[in-house]
N, C-alpha and C positions, 0 to 999 in steps of 0.2 A: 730809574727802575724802582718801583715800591718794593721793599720787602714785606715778605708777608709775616703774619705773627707766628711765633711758635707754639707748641702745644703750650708750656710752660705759662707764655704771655696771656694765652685764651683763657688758662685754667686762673690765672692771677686778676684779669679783669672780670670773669664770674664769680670771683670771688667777692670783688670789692664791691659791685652792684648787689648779691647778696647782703654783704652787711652791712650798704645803704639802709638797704629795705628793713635790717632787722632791729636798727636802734629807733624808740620810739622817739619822739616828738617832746618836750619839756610841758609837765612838770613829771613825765614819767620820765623812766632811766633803765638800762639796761647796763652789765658787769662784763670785764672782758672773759670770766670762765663762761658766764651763760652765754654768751657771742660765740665762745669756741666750742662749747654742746652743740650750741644749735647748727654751728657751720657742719661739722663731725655728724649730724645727724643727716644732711642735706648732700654729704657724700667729698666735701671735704677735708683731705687730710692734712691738719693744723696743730701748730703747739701752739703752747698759751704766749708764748714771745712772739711767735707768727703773729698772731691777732694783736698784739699790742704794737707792734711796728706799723702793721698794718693801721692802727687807729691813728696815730699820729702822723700818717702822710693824709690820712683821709681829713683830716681835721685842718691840715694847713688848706684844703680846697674847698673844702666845704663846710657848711652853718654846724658843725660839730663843737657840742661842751662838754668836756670834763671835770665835775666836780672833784677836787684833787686834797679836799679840806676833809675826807672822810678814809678810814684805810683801804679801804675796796674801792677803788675809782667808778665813777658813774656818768657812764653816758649818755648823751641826750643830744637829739636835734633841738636847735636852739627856737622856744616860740615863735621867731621872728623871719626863719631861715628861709628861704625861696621852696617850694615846691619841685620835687624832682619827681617830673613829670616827661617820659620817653616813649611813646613821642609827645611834643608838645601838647599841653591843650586848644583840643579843636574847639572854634568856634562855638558848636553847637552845645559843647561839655560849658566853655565859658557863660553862656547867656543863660543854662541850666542853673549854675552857679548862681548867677548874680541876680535870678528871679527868686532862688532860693531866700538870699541875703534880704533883697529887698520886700518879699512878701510872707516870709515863712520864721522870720528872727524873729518874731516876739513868741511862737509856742515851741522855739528851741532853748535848752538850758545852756543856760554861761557859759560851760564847761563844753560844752559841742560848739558852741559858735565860736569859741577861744580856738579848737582844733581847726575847726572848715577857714578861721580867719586867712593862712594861708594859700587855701584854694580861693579864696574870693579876690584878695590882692592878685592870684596869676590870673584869673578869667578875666581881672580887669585890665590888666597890661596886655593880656589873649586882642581884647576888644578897642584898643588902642593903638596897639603899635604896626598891625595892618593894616595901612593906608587903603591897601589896595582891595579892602572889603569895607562897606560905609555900614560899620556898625557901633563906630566911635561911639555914635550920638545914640546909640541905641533908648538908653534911659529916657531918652526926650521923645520916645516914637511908641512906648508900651504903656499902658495905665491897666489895673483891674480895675473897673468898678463896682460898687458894690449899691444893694437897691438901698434907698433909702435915705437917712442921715446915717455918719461915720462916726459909730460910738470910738470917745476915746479909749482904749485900751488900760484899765487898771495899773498898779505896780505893781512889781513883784520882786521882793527881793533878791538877789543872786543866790543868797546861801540857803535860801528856803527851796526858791528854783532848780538848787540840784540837788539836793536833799529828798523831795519827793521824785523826782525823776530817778535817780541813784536806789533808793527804795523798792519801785516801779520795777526797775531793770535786773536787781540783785535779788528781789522777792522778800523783802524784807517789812518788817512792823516800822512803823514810824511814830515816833512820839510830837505829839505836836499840842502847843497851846489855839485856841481857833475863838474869834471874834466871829458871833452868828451876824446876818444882815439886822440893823437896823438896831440891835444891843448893844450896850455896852461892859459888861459881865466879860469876865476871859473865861473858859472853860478848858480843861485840861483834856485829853483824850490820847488814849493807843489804837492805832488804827492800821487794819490789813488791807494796803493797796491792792485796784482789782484791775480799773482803766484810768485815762485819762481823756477829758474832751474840751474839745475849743470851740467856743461857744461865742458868737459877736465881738470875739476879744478879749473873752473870760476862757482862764482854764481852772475847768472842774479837774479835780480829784472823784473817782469814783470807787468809793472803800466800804470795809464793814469795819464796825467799831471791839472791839476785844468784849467777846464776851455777849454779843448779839449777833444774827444771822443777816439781818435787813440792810438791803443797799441804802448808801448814804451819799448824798455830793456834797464837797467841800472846797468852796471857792479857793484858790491859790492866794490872791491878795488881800486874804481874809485871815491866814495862819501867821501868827504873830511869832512862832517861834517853832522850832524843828528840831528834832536829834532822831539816826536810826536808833532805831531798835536790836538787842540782840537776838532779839526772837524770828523763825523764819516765817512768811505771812502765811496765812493760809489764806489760800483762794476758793471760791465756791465753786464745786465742778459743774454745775448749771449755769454759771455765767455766760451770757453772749451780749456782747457791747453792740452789737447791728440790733440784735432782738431788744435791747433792754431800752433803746432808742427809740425803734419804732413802736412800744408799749406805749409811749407816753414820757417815757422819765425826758428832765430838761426843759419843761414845762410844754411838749408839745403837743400830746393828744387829747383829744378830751373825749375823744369814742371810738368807735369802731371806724370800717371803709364804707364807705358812701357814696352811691351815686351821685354827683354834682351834675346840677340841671340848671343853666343860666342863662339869658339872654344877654348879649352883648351889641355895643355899638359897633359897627365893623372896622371904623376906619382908627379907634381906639384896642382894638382886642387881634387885630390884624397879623399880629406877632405869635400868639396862639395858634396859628396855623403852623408856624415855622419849630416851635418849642413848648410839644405838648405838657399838660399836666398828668398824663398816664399816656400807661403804654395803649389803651382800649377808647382811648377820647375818639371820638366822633363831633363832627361840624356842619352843620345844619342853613344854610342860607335861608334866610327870613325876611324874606322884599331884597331892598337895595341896601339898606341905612343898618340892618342889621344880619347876626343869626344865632342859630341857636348851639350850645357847645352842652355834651355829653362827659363823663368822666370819672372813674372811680378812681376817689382820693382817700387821705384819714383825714376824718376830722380833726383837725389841729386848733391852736390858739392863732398860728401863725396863717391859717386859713382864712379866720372870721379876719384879721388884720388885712389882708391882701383884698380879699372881696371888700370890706367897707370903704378900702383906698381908692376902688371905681367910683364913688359917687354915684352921682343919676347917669354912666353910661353905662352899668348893669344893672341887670333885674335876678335875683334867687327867688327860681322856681321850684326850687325841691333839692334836697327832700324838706316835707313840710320842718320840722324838728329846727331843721339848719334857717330856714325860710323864716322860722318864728324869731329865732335867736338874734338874727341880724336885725330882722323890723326890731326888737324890743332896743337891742343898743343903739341903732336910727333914734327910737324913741327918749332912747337917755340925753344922749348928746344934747337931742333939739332942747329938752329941758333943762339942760345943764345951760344950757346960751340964755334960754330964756332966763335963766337966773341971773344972770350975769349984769 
């Protein structure tokens, strides 16, 4: 016969789950009075001996540390501790995880990939140790690709990486020494964090400097040295990071939206039918061998780059402006070879 638990047992096991959940993770810490505030405010009734009996059973079962070298003890999950995670991590949570790790850890700071370390260890044991789901091998069955060559990714120091992040998140001025591209000068600057963007593998900073109103980018593995500031940042309440994007900033526009007017090969441009470049494109057949494609875009940098990558299996037809731009860089290039 099972017995069943008593009120006493229910009320002692919601407890303990409770103050899983309430001690943080290392190198934070929590104190056995703030553990007995906090239980006392969540509607249990505890003394400060309660919670400390209670620590030391918990500690002999689980990844629990006590720093015992200071007079107020400090608790902590230990960096290293397994994930208590009830119910396990599903499948779908793990591969989330581990797409994270693998394509999202270079525009996360140290200090966040130090915390998630733990959930990436359990999605990977998640993806492992059910046989009976073939997602072992999953790594060898996903790739993102990306168009083009795969810039390598700059460095970035750790302490600079959470220093502007820590900044970002706390609203704070940041003091930073900064190396411009292609100088050699150090220049000193206080600067009010506004965004941040990831860029081919570069992260901008996007701030205004103490004491000017003008948006600035300042490459992450360009700042040669960091400390916050105790000043709170001031933010521009005109900001919008989508708008200040599609303006141009980042080096991407160079005018307004445009109607794009192109002839393409078809058995090259075929893909364009499946994954337009506007919501408003229209596609035109023109004989067999080709047709015609309609489309309002912005002029970009990264536009004239994509059109010139067709070669002779497209033709710009309009607008004249975009039409002249392209023949003239055709006309560079070929000059450039002929120098050659």
């Amino acid at each position: 016969m099972v017995s069943q638990k008593t009120d006493g047992e229910t009320d002692k096991f919601q407890r303990y789950l409770a103050m899983l959940e309430m001690i943080p993770r290392a190198p934070q810490h929590t104190t056995t009075p703030e553990l007995t505030d906090r239980l006392r405010s969540r509607g249990f009734e505890v003394t400060l001996r309660t919670v400390q009996r209670d620590l030391e059973r918990l500690s002999s079962q689980f990844g629990l540390f006590c720093d015992e070298t200071v007079r107020l003890k400090k608790w902590a999950w230990l960096k290293t501790a397994d994930v208590l995670d009830i119910p396990r991590l599903s499948l779908h949570a793990a591969l989330t995880f581990k797409l994270v790790e693998q394509h999202l850890a270079a525009t996360l700071p140290p200090a966040t990939l130090a915390f998630l370390q733990p959930y990436f260890d359990a999605a990977g044991r998640a993806l492992t140790q059910d046989s009976a789901i073939s997602f072992a091998d999953w790594a060898n069955r996903v790739r993102i690709i990306d168009r083009g060559p795969v810039l390598l990714a700059p460095a970035v120091a750790d302490q600079i990486h959470d220093l502007v992040y820590l900044a970002l998140l706390e609203n704070r001025t940041l003091q930073l020494e900064y190396l411009r591209l292609g100088g050699t000068d150090v220049r000193a600057y206080t600067v009010h964090p506004q965004a941040l963007a990831v860029r081919q593998g570069v992260i901008y900073l996007v701030c205004v400097f103490d004491g000017h109103d003008n948006l600035r980018q300042l490459a992450l593995h360009r700042i040669q040295s960091a400390k916050l500031g105790d000043k709170t940042a001031q933010r521009r309440a005109d900001f919008d990071m989508d708008q200040y994007i599609a303006q141009g900033e980042f080096g991407t526009r160079k005018g307004q939206m445009i109607p794009l007017h192109c002839r393409f090969r078809a058995r090259n441009g075929e893909h364009l039918r499946e994954t337009p470049l506007s919501a408003d494109q229209t596609i035109e057949d023109d004989g067999e061998d080709y047709f015609i494609l309609r489309a309002t875009v912005p002029w970009t940098a990264e536009l004239n780059r994509w059109l010139l990558g067709w070669g002779p299996t497209m033709q710009v037809l309009g607008p004249p402006a975009l039409r002249e731009e392209i023949e003239a860089r055709i006309r560079e290039m070929y000059a450039q070879l002929g120098a050659c």
